[in-house]
VMD Tcl script that draws the C-alpha trace (Angstrom):
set ca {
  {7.15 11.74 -10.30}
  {5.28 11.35 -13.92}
  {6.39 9.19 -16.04}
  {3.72 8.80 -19.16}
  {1.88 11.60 -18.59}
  {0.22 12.13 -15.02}
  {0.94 8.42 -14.04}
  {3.56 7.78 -11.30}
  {5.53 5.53 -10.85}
  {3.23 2.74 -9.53}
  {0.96 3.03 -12.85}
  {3.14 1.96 -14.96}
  {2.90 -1.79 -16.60}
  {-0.08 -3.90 -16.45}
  {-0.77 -3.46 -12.76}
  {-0.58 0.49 -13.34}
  {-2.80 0.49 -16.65}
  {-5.33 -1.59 -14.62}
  {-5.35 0.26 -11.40}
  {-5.75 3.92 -13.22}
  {-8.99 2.24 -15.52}
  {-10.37 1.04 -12.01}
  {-9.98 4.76 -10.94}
  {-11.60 6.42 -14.19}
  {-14.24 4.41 -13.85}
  {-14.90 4.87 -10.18}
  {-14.52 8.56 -10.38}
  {-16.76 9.10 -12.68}
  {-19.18 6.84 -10.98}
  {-18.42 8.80 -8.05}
  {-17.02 5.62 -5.93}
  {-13.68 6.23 -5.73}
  {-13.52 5.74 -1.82}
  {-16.47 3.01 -2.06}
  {-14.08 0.90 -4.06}
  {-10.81 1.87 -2.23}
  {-12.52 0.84 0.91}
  {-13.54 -2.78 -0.72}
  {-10.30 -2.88 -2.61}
  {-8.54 -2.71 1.40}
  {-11.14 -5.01 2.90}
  {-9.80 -7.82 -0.50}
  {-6.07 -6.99 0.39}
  {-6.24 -7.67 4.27}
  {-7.75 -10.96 3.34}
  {-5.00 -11.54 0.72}
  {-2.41 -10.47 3.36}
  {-3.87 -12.99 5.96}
  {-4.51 -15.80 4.09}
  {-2.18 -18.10 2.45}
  {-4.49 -19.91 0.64}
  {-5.73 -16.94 -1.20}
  {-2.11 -15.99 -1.68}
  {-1.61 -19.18 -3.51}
  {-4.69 -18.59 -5.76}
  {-3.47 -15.79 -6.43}
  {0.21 -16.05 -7.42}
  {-0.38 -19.67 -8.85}
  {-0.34 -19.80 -12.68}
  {-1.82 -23.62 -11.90}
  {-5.79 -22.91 -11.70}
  {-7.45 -22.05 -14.73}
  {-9.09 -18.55 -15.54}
  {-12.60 -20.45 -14.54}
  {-11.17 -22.05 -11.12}
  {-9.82 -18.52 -10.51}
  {-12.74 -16.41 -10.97}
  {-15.28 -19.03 -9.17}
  {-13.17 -19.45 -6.21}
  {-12.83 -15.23 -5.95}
  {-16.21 -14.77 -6.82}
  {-17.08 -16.96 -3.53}
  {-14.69 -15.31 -1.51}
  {-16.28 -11.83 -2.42}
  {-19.69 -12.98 -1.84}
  {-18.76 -14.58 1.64}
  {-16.58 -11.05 2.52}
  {-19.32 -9.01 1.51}
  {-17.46 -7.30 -1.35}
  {-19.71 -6.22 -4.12}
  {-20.31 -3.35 -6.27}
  {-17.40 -1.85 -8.75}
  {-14.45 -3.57 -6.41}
  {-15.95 -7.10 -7.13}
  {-16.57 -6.91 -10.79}
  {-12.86 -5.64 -11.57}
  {-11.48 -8.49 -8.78}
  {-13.12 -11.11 -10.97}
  {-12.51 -9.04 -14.22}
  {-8.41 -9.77 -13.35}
  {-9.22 -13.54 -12.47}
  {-11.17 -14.01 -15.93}
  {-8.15 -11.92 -17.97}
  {-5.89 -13.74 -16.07}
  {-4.03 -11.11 -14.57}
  {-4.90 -12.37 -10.54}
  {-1.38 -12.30 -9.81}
  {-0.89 -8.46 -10.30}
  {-3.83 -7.64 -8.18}
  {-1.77 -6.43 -5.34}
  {-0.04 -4.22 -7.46}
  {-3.38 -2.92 -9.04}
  {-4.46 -2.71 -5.42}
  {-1.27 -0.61 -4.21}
  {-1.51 1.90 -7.97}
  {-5.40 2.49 -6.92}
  {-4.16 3.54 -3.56}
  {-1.62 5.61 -4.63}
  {-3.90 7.49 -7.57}
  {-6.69 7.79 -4.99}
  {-3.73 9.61 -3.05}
  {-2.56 11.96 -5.21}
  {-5.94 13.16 -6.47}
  {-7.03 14.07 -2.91}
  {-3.38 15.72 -2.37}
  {-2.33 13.04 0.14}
  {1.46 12.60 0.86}
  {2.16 8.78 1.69}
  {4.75 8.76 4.65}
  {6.42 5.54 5.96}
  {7.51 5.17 9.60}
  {9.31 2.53 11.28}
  {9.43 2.50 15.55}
  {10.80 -0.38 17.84}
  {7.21 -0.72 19.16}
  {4.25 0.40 19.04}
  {3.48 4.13 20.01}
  {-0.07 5.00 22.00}
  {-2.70 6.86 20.06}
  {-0.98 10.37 21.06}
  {2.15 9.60 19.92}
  {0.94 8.52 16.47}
  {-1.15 11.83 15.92}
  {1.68 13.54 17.30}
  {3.64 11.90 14.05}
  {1.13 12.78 11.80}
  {0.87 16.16 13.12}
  {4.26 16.98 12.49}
  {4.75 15.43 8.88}
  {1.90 17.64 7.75}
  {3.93 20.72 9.26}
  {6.84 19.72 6.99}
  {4.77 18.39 3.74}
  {2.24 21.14 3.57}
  {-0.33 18.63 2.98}
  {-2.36 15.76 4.49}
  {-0.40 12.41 5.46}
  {-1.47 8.73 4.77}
  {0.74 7.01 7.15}
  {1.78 3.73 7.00}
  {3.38 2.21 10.37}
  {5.54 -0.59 10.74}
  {7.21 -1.71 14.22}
  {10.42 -3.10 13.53}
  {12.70 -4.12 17.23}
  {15.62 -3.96 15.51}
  {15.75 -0.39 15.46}
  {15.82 -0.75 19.35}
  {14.12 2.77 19.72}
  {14.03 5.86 17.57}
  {12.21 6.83 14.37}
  {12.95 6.17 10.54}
  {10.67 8.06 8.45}
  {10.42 7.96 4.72}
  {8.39 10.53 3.23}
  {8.87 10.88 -1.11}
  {12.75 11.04 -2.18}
  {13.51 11.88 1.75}
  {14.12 9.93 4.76}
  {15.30 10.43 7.83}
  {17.05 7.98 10.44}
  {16.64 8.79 13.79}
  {16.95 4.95 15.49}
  {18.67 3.78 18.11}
  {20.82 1.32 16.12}
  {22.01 3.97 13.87}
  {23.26 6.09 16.62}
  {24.70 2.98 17.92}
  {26.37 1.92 14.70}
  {27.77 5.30 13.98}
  {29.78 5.10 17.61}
  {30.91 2.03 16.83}
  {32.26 3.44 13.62}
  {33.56 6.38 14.92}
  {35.71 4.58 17.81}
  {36.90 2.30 15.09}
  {38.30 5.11 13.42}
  {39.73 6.63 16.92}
  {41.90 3.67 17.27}
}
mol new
graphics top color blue
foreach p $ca { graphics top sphere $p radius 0.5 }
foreach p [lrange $ca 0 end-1] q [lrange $ca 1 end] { graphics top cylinder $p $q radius 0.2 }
display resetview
């Protein structure tokens, strides 16, 4: 997984170099999960709002339009403290646009300090509480280690499980059954 050094794969580039400085300093400020809480609460917004997605990506507004129209956001979201400052630190260095990226390499350095295996699972719909722990419970078994799991529902798989976990995944939906049938009487013909 290292590529210069410790960093993985995500710290690489600007967004990387960014997001491991933003973990240094929070670290030794002992706010690593402070900021990785307000660092989530900036990325829902980004993921809900268009308009913020467009201030974001858009190399139109200047480095001052940027920052003041961030720094209002963060007041009015109640995001302060070390998360803030390095928000508008990207919008003044003009680097807003690979905030989500500096966002996801924080995440994924805040995860491999505490030993946390990131595991990706895709279901047809949504599974109850139980079901979900039941997950969880089960990919520790197999990592050794504690799981950050990110779900996604996705109908197309029409039931089943694909779960990505590191280099390995495994494809347990529906439609792949279904499409390997279909292969396999092609090939009976």
């Amino acid at each position: 997984m290292a590529q210069n050094g410790s960093e993985g794969p995500l710290l690489a580039g600007v967004a990387g170099r960014y997001a491991l400085a933003l973990y240094e300093l929070a670290h030794d400020q002992g706010q690593v999960d402070d900021v990785a809480k307000n660092l989530d609460a900036f990325d829902a917004l980004y993921r809900e709002s268009d308009d913020l997605r467009r201030l974001v990506r858009s190399p139109a507004y200047s480095a001052a339009e940027q920052t003041a129209a961030i720094g209002a956001l963060l007041d009015r979201a109640g995001i302060s403290g070390l998360a803030a400052n390095f928000i508008k630190l990207t919008a003044a260095n003009r680097r807003l646009f690979a905030l989500p990226g500096m966002i996801r390499a924080y995440r994924e350095k805040v995860r491999e300090s505490k030993g946390i295996i990131r595991a990706e699972v895709r279901v047809a719909e949504k599974p109850s509480d139980a079901v979900i722990e039941d997950i969880k419970a089960s990919l520790r078994d197999v990592a050794k280690s504690e799981i950050d799991l990110d779900l996604y529902i996705d109908p197309s798989l029409i039931g089943g499980i694909v779960v990505k976990m590191g280099s390995r995944m495994v494809d347990a939906s529906l439609r792949t059954k279904l499409n390997s049938i279909r292969l396999a009487m092609r090939e009976a013909r």
